[in-house]
C-alpha positions as CSV (number, residue, x, y, z in Angstrom):
1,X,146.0,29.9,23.0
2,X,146.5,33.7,22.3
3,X,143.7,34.2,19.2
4,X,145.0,37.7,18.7
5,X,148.2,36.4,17.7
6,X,146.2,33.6,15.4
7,X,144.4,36.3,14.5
8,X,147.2,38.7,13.2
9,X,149.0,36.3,11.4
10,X,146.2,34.7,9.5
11,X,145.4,38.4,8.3
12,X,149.0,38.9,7.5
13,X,149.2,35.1,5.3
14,X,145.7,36.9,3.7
15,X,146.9,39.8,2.8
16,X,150.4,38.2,1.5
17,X,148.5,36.0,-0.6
18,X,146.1,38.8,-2.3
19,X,149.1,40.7,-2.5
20,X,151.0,38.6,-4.3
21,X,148.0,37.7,-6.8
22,X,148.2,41.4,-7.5
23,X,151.6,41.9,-8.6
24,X,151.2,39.5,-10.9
25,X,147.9,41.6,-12.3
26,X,150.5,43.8,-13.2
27,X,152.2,41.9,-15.8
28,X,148.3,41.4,-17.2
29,X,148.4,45.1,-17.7
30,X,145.7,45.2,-15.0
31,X,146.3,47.3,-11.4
32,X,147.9,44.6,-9.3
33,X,149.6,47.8,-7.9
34,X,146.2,49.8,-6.5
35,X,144.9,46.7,-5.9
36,X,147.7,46.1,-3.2
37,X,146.9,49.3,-1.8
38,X,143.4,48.4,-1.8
39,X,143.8,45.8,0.2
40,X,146.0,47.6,2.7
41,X,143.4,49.7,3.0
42,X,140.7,47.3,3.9
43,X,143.5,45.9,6.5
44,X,144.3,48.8,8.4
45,X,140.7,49.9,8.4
46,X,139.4,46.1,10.0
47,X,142.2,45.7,12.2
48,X,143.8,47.1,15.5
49,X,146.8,45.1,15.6
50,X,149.9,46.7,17.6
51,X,152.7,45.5,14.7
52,X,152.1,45.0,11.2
53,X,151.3,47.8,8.5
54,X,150.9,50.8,9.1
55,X,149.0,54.0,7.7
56,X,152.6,55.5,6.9
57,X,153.3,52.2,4.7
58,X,149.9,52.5,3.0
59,X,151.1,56.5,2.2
60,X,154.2,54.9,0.8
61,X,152.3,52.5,-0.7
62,X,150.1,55.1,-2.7
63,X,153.2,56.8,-3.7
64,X,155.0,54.2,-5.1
65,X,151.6,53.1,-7.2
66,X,151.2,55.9,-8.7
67,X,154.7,56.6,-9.7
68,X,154.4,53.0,-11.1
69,X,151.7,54.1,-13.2
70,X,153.3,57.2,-14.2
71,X,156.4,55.3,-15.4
72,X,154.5,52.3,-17.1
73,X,152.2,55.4,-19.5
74,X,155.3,57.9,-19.7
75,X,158.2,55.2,-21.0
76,X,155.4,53.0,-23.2
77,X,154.7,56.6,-24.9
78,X,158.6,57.8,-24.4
79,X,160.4,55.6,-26.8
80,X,158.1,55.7,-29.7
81,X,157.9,59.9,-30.0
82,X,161.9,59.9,-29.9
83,X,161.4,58.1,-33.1
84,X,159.0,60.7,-34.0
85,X,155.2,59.3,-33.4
86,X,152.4,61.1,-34.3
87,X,149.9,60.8,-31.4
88,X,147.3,59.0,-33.3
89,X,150.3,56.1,-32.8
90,X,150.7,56.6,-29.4
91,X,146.9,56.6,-28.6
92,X,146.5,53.2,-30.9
93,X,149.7,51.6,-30.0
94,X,148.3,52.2,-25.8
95,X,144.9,50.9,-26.2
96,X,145.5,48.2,-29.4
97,X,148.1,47.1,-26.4
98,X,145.9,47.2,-23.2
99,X,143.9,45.3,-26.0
100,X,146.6,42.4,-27.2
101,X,147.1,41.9,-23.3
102,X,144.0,41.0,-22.7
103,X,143.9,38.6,-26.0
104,X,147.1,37.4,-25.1
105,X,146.4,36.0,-22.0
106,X,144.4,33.1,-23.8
107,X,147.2,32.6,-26.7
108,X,149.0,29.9,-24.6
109,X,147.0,27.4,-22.2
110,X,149.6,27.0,-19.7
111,X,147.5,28.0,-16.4
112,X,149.2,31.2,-14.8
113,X,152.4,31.4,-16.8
114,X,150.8,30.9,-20.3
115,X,148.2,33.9,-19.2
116,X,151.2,35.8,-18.1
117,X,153.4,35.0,-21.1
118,X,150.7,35.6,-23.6
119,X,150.0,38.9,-21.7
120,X,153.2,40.2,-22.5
121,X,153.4,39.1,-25.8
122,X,149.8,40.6,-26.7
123,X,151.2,44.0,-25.2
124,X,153.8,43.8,-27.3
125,X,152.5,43.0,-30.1
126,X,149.5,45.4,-29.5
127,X,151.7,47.9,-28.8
128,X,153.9,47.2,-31.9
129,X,150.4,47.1,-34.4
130,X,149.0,50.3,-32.7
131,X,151.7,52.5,-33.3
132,X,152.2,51.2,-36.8
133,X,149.1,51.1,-37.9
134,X,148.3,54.9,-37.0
135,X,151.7,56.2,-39.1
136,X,150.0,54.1,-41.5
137,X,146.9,56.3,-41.1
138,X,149.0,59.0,-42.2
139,X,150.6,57.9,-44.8
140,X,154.1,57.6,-43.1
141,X,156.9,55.2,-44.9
142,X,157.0,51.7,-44.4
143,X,160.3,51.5,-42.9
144,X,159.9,54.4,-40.1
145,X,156.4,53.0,-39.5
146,X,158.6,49.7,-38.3
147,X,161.0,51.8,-36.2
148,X,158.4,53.7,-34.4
149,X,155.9,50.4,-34.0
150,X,159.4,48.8,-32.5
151,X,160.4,51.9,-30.4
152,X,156.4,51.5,-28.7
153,X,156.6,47.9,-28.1
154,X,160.2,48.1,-26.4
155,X,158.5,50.9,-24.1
156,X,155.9,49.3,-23.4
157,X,157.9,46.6,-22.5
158,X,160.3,48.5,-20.1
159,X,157.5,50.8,-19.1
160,X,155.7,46.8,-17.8
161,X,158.8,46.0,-16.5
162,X,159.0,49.4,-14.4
163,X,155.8,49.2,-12.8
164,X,156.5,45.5,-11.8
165,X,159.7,46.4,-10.2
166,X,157.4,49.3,-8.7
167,X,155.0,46.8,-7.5
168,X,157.8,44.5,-6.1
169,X,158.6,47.5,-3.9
170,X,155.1,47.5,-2.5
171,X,154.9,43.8,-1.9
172,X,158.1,43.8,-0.1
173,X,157.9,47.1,1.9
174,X,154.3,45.9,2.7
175,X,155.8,42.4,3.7
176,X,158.3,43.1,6.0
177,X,156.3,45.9,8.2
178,X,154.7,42.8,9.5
179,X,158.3,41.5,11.3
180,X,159.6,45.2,11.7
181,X,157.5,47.5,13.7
């Protein structure tokens, strides 16, 4: 019985599995993305295996997280100062979001997906309330408080989606250096 083999895939399946736990933290607004680098981290650093990851996928890996996070705060922000928001609404619609996340993750008991579903929806919404309640603050019109509280929920959304798609890089890229190497 070759217990290196054993060994290497039952590392592999471990870090698959954490991995894949992760990128879902992402749609939680949490960082499923460092967390996978994290955790590639901890790999390279207990093992010695000849195939698998390696420390060039981990650089990649750190690359791709950050641009993720890059892309998730630059399009949430983006959208809503085309339409002209003050930064008070950018600053409340980013943390009344991070906020409505974590809220919304107990909005719908359906284990797993009702978390994730009610994650998104409390960004959204969080997103949405931030931005208009700080043109609010200002005394900005009702109707352009609504375009600008729409314009930072959709980029918030598409920012969410960005850094998932980011993330689904990293899982996959991570994934298949463990047949190709």
């Amino acid at each position: 019985m070759d217990w290196t083999l054993i060994s290497f895939w039952s590392l592999a399946l471990l870090l698959i599995v954490v991995n894949a736990g992760s990128l879902v933290l992402n749609l939680l607004l949490l960082p499923g993305n460092w967390l996978m680098v994290a955790s590639l981290t901890i790999y390279l650093l207990g093992t010695s295996f000849e195939r698998g990851p390696t420390w060039t996928i981990l650089i990649i890996s750190v690359a791709l997280a950050a641009l993720g996070e890059l892309l998730e705060l630059m399009l949430g922000s983006a959208k809503a100062a085309q339409k002209g928001a003050s930064r008070r609404a950018m600053l409340l619609s980013l943390v009344l979001s991070f906020v409505g996340s974590i809220a919304g993750t107990f909005l719908i008991p359906i284990p797993v997906v009702g978390s994730v579903i009610g994650a998104i929806l409390g960004a959204a919404a969080g997103a949405f309330g931030g931005a208009w309640l700080g043109e609010a603050w200002i005394g900005t019109e009702m109707t352009r408080r609504n375009e600008i509280g729409t314009a930072a929920m959709s980029g918030r959304l598409i920012g969410m989606i960005a850094k998932f798609a980011i993330g689904t890089a990293i899982f996959a890229i991570q994934l298949v250096s463990f047949i190709f190497r």
